[in-house]
N, C-alpha and C positions, 0 to 999 in steps of 0.2 A: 565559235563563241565559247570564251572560257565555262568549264561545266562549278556552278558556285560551292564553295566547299560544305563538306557535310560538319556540321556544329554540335551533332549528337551522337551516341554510342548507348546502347543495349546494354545495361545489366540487369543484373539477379537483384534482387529486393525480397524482402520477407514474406509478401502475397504473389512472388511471379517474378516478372519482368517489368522492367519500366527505362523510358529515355533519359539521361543524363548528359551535363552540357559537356562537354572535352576541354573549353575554354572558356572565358567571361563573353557570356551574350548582351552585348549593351541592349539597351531598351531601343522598341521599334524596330529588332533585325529579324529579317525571316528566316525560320527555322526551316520550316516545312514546306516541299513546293510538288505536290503528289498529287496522280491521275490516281481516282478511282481503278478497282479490275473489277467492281460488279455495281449494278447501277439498276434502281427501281423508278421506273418512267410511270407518272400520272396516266397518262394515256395505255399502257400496260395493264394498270390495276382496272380499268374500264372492262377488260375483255377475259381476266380471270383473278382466281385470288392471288396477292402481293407475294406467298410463299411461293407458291406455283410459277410466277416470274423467277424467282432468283434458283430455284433446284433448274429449270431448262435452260439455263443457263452456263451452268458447268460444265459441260462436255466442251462450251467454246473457248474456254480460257489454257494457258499454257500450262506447261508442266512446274512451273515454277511458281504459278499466280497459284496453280491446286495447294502445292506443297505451303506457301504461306500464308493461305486462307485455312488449313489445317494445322499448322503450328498455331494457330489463335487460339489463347482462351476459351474457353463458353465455360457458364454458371449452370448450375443441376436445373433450376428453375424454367429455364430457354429449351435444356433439353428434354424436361417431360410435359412442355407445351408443346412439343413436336413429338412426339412419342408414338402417336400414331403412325409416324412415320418410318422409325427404326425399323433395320432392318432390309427396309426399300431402297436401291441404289437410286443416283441421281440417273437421270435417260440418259446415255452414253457413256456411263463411267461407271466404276466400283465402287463410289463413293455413298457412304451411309447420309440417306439423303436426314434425316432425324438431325444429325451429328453436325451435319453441313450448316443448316436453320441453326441451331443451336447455335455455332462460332458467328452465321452473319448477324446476327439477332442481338447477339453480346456485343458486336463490335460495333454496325454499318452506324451511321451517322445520317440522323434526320435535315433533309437538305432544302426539299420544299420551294425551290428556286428553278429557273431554267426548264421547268416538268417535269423537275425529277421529285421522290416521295424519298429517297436514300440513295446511302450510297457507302460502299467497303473501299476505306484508306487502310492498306495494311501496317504501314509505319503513323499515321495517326493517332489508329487506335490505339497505337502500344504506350501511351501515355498515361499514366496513371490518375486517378480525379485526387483533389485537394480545396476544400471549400476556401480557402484564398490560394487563385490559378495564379502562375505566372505567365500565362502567355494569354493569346485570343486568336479565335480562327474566323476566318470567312472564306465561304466555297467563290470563287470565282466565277461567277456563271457563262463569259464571253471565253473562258481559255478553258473552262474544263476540271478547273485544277482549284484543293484545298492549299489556302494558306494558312499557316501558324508564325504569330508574330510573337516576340516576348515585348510584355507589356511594363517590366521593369527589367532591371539588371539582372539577370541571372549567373553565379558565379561558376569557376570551373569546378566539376562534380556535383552539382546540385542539379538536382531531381528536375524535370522539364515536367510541369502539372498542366493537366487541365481541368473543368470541370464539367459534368457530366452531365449535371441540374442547376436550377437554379440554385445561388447561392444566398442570396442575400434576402436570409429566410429564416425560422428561427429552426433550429438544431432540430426538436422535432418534426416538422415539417422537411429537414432533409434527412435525415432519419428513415422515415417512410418512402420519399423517393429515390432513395440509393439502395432500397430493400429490391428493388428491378435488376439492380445488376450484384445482388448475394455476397455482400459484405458491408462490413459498420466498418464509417470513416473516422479514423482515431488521430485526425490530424489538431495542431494547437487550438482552433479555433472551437473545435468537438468536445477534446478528453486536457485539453493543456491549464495550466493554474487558474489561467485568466477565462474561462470557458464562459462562467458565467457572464461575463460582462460582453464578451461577443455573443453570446446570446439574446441580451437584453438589446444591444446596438443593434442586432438582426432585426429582430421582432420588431423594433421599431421604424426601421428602412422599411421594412413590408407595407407595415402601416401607414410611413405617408408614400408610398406609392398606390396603396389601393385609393386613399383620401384624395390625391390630385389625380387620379386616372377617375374617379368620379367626380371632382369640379371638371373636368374639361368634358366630361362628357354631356355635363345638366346645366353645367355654369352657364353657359351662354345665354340659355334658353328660358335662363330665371327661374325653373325647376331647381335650383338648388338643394337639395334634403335637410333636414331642417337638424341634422346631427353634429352634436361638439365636433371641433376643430374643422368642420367642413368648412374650406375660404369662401369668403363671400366676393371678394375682388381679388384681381391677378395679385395686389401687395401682400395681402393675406399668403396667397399660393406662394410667393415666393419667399414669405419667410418658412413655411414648410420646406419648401425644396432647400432653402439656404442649411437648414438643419439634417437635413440627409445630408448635404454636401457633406457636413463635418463628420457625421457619421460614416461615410464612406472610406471618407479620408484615412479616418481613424480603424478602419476595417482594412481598408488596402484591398478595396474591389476598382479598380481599373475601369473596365467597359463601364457599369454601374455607372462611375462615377461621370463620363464620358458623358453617357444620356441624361441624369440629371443635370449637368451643366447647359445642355443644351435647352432643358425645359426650363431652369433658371433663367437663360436670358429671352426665352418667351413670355414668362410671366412680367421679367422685368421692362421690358416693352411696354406688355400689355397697360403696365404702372406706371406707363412718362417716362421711365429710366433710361434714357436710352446711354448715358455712357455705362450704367452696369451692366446693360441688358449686351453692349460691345466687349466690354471683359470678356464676359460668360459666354459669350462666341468667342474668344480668344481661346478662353482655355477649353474649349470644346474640341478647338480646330486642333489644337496641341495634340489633346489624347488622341482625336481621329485620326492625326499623323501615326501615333505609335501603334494604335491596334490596325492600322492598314499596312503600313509602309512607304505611302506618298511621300513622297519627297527626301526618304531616308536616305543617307548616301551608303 
C-alpha cells in the first residue's frame, strides 16, 4: 500500500516550533494519521493515580519515542505541579520522572473515548493553538489512530493551527484558559484591529449556545425559565441558531459552525419546516464531510 505523503514540515516560529503546510492543503485533506506512543486507560486510573500510569510506563517505549517525548515542549507551570517529583527517575530509565509529567501534561491530548482518559501524539502536538483553527481532529477509536483534517484551504507555508480550548468564547474567557498552557494568544482574532468586534461576535455565540443548550433541556418539559430571549417554541430556537450561524460564518469557526447547522435543522423540524430543516442537514453533512474526511477523494 502506497505510504500517503507527508503535507507538513517543522519549523522555527517565535515561541518554538510549529507545523507548516509544504503545499496548498484543499479543505477536508488529512493531514495527520498518528498512533499515540503513551496512553491513559479509564481502567488504569481505577487502580492508581493518572501520573503514576504514564511515569511506569516509560521504560517500555523505544529509544526513539523517549528522545521525542523529550524534545517536547513543557510550560514552568506543568513542571512545578510535578516538582515533587524532580529529581526521581522514571522505574527503569534515567529519566527525570518531574520533567517527563511535565512535557506529557503540556502535550497529551484529552481523548475520553475508547477508555482512554489521554493520550501523547508526538507530531499532533507540535501544532501550535490559533483561536480561528484551520484544521479539526478526531481520535479514531476502531484504528487507534488521531486524525487531523484542514477544515479550509490552507495554503503553502502557512502555519497548520489548532485549538487548544474552546474557542468561540469571549477573549477573556480564552485568556484564562490558555493561562494552562503559559502563554497569551496574540493571534488577529485576540490583539488584530478588528479584536473588538470578534470579541463582541464571541460573546455572543457563547450566549446563544448557553440560551438553547437550556430550551432544550427545560423546553420540552414546560419548565421553560422565564428569562429574555429564552424561545418558547423550536421557531423562536431557530431564529437564535439562525443568528450564530451568521456569526460563525463571520468568525470562520468551522466545527462550530457544523454543530449549529445541525441544531438549526432540529429546531426547524421541530417548526413544520421541513424543507429548511433538509438544507440545514445538507449543510451539516457538507461540513461533517470536511472535518471527517468521508468521502474525500
Amino acid at each position: 500500500m502506497e505510504q500517503a505523503k507527508c503535507l507538513y514540515m517543522m519549523k522555527e516560529t517565535a515561541d518554538g516550533h510549529g507545523l507548516f503546510a509544504k503545499e496548498l492543503i484543499k479543505a477536508g485533506t488529512r493531514i495527520i494519521h498518528e498512533k499515540p506512543i503513551l496512553t491513559v486507560s479509564q481502567e488504569e486510573t481505577k487502580t492508581k493515580a493518572e501520573y503514576r500510569c504514564v511515569v511506569d510506563q516509560i521504560a517500555d517505549l523505544s529509544d526513539s519515542d523517549k528522545q521525542r517525548l523529550m524534545d517536547l515542549y513543557h510550560n514552568d507551570k506543568k513542571l512545578r505541579e510535578f516538582s515533587f517529583l524532580q529529581g526521581q527517575p522514571c522505574p527503569g530509565t534515567d529519566l527525570d520522572a518531574g520533567i517527563v509529567l511535565a512535557k506529557f501534561y503540556t502535550n497529551a491530548a484529552n481523548i475520553t473515548s475508547g477508555g482512554l482518559e489521554c493520550g501523547l501524539f508526538t507530531t499532533f502536538c507540535r501544532m501550535n493553538h490559533l483561536c480561528t483553527p484551520n484544521i479539526c481532529w478526531v481520535y479514531d477509536e476502531p484504528t487507534g489512530f488521531m486524525e487531523v483534517y484542514a477544515v479550509r484551504d490552507i495554503d503553502k507555508d502557512e502555519e497548520i493551527t489548532n485549538s487548544y480550548i474552546e474557542v468561540a468564547i469571549s477573549h477573556e474567557a480564552r485568556m484564562k484558559e490558555l493561562s494552562n498552557w503559559g502563554f497569551t494568544c496574540r493571534c488577529t482574532a485576540c490583539e488584530g484591529q478588528d479584536a473588538a468586534k470578534h470579541d463582541e461576535r464571541r460573546r455572543r455565540i457563547a450566549q446563544i449556545k448557553g440560551i438553547l443548550d437550556m430550551y432544550q433541556e427545560t423546553g420540552k418539559s414546560g419548565d421553560v425559565p422565564k428569562f429574555a430571549e429564552i424561545p418558547k417554541t423550536d421557531l423562536e430556537a431557530l431564529r437564535l441558531g439562525e443568528e450564530s450561524l451568521a456569526l460563525l460564518s463571520d468568525e470562520g469557526l468551522i466545527e462550530q459552525l457544523g454543530v449549529m447547522y445541525g441544531l438549526c435543522a432540529k429546531f426547524a423540524k421541530g417548526a413544520g419546516l421541513d424543507d429548511f430543516a433538509q438544507d440545514y442537514e445538507e449543510m451539516e453533512f457538507e461540513i461533517l464531510v470536511i472535518t471527517t474526511g468521508e468521502y474525500i477523494d
